[in-house]
C-alpha positions, 0 to 999 in steps of 0.5 A, spaced: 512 529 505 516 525 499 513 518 497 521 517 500 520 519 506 514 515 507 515 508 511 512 503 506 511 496 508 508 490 505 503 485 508 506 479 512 503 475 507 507 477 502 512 472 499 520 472 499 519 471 492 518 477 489 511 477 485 504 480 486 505 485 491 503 491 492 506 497 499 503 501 503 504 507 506 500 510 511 500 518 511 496 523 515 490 524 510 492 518 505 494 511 504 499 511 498 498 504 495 504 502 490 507 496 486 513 493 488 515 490 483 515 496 479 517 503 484 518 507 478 511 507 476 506 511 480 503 510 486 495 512 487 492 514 494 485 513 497 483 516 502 483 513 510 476 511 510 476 507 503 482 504 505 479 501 512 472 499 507 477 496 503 481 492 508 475 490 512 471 487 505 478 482 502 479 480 510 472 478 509 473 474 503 
């Protein structure tokens, strides 16, 4: 699968304006993670398990 074929979405806490985002897309084996203010700079992947730590440890903050 493409990175265009991906349904990437921004968080609900992202602002109108446009800054400081990132997009994610969940994919069968990976979350791909991405700048949205830059799409032409690559993407990175992590893999399920670290993504669902990751969120759990910055909801916690």
């Amino acid at each position: 699968m493409s990175t265009t074929e991906l349904a990437w979405y921004k968080s609900s806490y992202s602002g109108s304006s446009g800054d400081d985002c990132i997009e994610v897309a969940v994919a069968e084996q990976v979350v791909r993670v991405r700048d949205s203010k830059d799409l032409s700079r690559p993407h990175f992947a992590v893999g399920r398990e670290g993504w669902l730590r990751f969120v759990g440890f910055v909801t916690e903050a």
